[in-house]
C-alpha positions as CSV (number, residue, x, y, z in Angstrom):
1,X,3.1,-91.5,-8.2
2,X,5.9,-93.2,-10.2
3,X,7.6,-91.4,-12.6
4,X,10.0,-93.7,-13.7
5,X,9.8,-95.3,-16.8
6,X,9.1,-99.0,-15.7
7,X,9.8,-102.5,-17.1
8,X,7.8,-105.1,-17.5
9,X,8.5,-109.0,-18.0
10,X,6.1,-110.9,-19.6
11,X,5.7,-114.1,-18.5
12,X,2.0,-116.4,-20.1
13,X,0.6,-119.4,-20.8
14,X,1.5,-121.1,-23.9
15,X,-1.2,-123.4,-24.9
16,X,-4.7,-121.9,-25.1
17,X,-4.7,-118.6,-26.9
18,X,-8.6,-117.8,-25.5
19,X,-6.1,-117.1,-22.5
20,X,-4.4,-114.3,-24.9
21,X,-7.3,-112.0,-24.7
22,X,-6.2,-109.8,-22.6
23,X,-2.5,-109.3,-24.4
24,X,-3.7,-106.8,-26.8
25,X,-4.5,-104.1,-23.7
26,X,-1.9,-104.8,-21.7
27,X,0.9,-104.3,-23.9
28,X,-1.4,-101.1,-25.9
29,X,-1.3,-99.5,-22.3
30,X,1.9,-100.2,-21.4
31,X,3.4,-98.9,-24.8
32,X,0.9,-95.8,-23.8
33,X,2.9,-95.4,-20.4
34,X,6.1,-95.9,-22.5
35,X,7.2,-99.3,-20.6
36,X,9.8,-101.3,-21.5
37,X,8.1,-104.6,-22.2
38,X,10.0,-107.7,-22.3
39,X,8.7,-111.0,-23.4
40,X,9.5,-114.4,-22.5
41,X,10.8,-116.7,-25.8
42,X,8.2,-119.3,-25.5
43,X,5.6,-117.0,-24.7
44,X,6.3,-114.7,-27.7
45,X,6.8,-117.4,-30.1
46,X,3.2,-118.6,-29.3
47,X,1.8,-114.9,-28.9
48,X,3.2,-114.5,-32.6
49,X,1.0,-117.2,-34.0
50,X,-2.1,-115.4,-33.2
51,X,-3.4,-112.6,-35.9
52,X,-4.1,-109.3,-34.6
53,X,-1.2,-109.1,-32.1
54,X,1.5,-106.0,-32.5
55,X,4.3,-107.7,-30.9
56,X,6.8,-105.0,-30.8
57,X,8.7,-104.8,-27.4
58,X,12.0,-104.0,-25.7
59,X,13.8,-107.8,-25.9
60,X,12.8,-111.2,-25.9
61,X,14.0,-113.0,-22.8
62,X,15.1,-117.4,-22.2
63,X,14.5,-118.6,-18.7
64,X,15.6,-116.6,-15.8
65,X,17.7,-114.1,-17.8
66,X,15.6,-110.9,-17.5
67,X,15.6,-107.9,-15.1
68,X,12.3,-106.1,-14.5
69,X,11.1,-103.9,-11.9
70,X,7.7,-105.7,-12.2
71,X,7.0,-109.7,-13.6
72,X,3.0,-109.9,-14.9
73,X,1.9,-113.5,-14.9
74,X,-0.8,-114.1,-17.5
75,X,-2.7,-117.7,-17.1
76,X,-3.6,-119.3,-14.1
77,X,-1.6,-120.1,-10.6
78,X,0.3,-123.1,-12.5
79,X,1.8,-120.3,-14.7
80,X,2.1,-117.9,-11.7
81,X,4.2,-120.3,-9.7
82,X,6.3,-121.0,-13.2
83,X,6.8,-117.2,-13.0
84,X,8.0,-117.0,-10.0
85,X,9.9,-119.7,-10.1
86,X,11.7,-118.0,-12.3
87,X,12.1,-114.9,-10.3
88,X,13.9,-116.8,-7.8
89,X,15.3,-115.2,-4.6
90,X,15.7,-111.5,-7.0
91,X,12.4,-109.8,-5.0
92,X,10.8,-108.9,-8.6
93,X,7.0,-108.2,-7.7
94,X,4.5,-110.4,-9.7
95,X,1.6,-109.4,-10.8
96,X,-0.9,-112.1,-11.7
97,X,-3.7,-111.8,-14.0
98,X,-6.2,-114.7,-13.9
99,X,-6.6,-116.4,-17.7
100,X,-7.8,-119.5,-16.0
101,X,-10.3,-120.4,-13.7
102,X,-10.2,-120.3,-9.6
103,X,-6.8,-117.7,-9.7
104,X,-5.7,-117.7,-6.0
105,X,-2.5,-116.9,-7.1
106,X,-3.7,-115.0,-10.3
107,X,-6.2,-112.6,-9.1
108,X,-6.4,-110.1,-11.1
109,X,-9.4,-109.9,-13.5
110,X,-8.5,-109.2,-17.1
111,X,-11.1,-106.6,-16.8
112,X,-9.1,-105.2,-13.9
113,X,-6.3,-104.9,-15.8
114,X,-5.6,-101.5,-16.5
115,X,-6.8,-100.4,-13.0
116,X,-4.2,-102.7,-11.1
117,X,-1.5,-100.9,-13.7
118,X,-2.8,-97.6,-12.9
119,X,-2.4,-98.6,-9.6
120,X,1.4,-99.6,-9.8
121,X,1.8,-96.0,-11.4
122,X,0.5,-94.4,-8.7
123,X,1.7,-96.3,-6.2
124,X,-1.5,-97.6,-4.6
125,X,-0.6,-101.1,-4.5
126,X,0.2,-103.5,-1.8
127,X,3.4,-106.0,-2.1
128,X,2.6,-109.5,0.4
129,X,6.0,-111.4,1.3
130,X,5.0,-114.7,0.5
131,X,7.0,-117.8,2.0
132,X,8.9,-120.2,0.1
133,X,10.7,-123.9,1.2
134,X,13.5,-125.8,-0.2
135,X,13.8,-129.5,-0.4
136,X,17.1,-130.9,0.2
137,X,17.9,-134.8,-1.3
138,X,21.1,-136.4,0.5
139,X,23.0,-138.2,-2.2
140,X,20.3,-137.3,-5.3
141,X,20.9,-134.8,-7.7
142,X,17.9,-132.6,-8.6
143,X,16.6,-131.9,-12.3
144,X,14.8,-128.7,-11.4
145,X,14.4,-125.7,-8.9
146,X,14.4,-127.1,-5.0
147,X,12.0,-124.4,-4.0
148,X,8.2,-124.0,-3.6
149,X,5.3,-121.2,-3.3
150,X,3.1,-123.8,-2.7
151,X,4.0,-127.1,-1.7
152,X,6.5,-130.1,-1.8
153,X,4.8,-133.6,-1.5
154,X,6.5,-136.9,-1.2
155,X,4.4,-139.7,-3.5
156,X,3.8,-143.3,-4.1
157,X,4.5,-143.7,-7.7
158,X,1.8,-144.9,-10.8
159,X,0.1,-148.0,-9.6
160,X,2.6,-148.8,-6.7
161,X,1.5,-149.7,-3.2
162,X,1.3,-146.7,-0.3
163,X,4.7,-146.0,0.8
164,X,6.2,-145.2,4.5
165,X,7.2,-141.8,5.3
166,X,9.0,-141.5,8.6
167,X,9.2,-137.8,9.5
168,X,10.7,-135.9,11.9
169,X,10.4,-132.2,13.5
170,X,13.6,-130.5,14.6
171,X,15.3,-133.8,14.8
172,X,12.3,-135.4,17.2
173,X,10.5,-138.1,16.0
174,X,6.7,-137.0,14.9
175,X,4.7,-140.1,13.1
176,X,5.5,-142.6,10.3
177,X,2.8,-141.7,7.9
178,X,1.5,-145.4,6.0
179,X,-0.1,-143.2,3.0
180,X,-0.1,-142.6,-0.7
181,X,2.1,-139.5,0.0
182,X,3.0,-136.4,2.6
183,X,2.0,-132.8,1.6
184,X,4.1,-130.2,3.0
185,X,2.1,-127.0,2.2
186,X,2.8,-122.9,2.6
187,X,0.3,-120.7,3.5
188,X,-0.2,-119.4,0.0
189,X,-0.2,-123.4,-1.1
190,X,-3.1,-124.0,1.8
191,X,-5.8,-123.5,-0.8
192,X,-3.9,-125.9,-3.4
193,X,-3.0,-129.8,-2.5
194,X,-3.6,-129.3,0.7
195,X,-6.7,-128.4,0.9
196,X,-8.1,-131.2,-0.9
197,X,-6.7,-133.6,1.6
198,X,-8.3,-132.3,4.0
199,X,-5.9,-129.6,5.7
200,X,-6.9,-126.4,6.8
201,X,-6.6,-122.7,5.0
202,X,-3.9,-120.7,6.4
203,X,-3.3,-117.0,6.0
204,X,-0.6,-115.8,3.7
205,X,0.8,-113.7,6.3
206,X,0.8,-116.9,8.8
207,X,4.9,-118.5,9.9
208,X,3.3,-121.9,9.8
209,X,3.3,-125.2,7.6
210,X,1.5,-127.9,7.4
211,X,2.1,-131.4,6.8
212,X,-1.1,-132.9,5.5
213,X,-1.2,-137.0,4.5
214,X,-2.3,-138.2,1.2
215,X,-4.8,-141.4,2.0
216,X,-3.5,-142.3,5.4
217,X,-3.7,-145.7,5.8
218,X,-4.7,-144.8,9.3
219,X,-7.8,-142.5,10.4
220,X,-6.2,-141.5,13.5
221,X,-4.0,-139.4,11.7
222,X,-4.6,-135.7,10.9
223,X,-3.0,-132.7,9.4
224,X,-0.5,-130.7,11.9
225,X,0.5,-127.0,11.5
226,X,3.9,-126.1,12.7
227,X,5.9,-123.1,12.3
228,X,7.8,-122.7,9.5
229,X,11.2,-122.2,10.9
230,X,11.1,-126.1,12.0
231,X,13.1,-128.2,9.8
232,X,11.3,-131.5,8.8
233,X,13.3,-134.8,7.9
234,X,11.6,-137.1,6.0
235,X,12.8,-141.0,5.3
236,X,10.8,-142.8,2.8
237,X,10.0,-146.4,2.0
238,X,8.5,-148.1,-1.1
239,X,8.0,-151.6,-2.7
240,X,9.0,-150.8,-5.9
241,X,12.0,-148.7,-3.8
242,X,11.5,-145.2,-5.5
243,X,9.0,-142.3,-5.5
244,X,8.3,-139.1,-6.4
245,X,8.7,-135.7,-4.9
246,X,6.3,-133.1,-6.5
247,X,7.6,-129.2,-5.6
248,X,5.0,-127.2,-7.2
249,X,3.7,-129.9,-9.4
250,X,7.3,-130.7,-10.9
251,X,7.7,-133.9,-9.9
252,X,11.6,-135.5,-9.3
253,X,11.8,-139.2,-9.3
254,X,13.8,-140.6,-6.0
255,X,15.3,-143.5,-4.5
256,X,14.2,-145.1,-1.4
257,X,16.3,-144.4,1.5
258,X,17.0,-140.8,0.0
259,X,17.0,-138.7,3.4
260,X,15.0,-135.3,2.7
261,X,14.9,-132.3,4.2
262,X,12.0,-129.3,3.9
263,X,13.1,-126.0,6.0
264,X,11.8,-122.7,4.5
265,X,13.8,-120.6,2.2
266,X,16.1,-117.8,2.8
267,X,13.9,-115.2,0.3
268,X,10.1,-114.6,-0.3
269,X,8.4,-114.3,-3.3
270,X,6.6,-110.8,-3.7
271,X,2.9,-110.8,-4.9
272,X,1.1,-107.1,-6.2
273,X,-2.0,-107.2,-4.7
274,X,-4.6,-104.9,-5.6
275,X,-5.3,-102.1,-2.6
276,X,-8.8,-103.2,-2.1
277,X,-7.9,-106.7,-2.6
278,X,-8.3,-108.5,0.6
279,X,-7.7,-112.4,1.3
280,X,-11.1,-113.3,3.2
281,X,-13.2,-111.3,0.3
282,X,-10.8,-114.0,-2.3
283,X,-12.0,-117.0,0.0
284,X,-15.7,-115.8,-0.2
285,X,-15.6,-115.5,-3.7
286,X,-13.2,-118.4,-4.4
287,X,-14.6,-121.2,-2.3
288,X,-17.9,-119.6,-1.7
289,X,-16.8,-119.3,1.5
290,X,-19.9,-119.7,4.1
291,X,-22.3,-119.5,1.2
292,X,-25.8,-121.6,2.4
293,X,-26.7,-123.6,-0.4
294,X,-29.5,-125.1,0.1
């Protein structure tokens, strides 16, 4: 059991307060376990706009400025990977508790709550090592964070015609993909982007990636797993000589001819996972996994 006194960081969804719901208990049991609680700006502002709310906490924190021993993501996966984002390369377990609606990312039932708390006070909880890549832009300056949980993907932009992305694998050439764009997907981002275009699910616990095309112009080209300490190069051209390069859905607008590399990150991100929490039971439940509906 952990006897420490713990501290929590806040981090939630800003825009929906039937997502608040759960806000109440949390921070009642926490204050009950005598937790420092720590709030993110934006989401207290918006927590403080909703009657019925006792607000009182430790500090109020801006961006990445916050130490914890323990990050609890309240929304969906967008708002998880915002939270850890945020986290960075510091190793801060987060703990993700599903406001939204599928919550791969955010698994933890608001009615599960308090049980995946008592769980982190008596140290029956699971921490997964979850991989994370970079994206490197030769001559471009980027606006945000480089890194992605899930995925980076290289896109045509608006209305524009499919763009040319020439890739290779460890500095040998793989395939010019004639597409609307390139997904270059995690494990944990398997279930996300790529998915939908047709890639396959990958364990968490996998050392792969996967480069999955968006709309290949071409059907004779697939999705490819490799492992994830290959470093992909990726040259792309467009009509309207730009495009975009989404890295967990923040997209960066680039030039054509911008040479980019993908390679994995030197950290992971931690993820508190319930101890009978198991990843095929989430795919069953998830994606109805196997489930016969006729």
């Amino acid at each position: 059991m952990d006897t420490r006194k713990l501290r929590f960081a806040l981090i939630g969804n800003e825009y929906q307060a039937r997502k608040s719901s759960a806000i109440t208990h949390i921070l009642d049991y926490l204050r009950g376990r005598d937790a420092d609680v720590i709030i993110d700006r934006g989401y207290h502002g918006f927590l403080s706009r909703i009657r019925n709310i006792d607000l009182r906490c430790t500090e109020v924190f801006d961006g990445a400025g916050f130490d914890a021993d323990f990050v609890i993501s309240l929304g969906g996966d967008g708002t998880f990977l915002k939270a850890a984002e945020r986290v960075g390369s510091r190793g801060i377990p987060i703990l993700g508790v599903n406001m939204g609606r599928l919550g791969f990312l955010a698994d933890v039932l608001p009615s599960e709550v308090s049980s995946a708390l008592d769980e982190i006070y008596n140290g029956n909880y699971r921490v997964e090592g979850h991989s994370v890549i970079k994206l490197e832009a030769d001559g471009e300056t980027l606006e945000g964070s480089p890194y992605a949980l899930n995925d980076i993907a290289l896109l045509k932009r608006d209305n524009a015609s499919m763009i040319s992305v020439r890739c290779s694998i460890n500095g040998n050439f793989l395939v010019t993909y004639q597409a609307d764009g390139l997904v270059i997907s995690t494990p944990t981002g398997s279930t996300a982007y790529n998915l939908s275009n047709g890639g396959p699910i990958i364990v968490p616990s996998a050392n792969n990636l996967c480069l999955s095309p968006v709309a290949p112009h071409s059907l004779n080209i697939r999705p490819i797993v490799i492992n994830d300490d290959c470093v992909i190069d990726l040259e792309v051209e467009s009509r309207n000589h730009n495009f975009l390069a989404a890295i967990d859905g923040r997209s960066e607008k680039l030039r054509e001819g911008t040479k980019i590399r993908i390679s994995k990150a030197s950290y992971k991100i931690n993820i508190v996972k319930q101890h009978a929490t198991h990843y095929f039971s989430t795919l069953r439940d998830k994606l109805m996994w196997g489930a016969d509906q006729r």
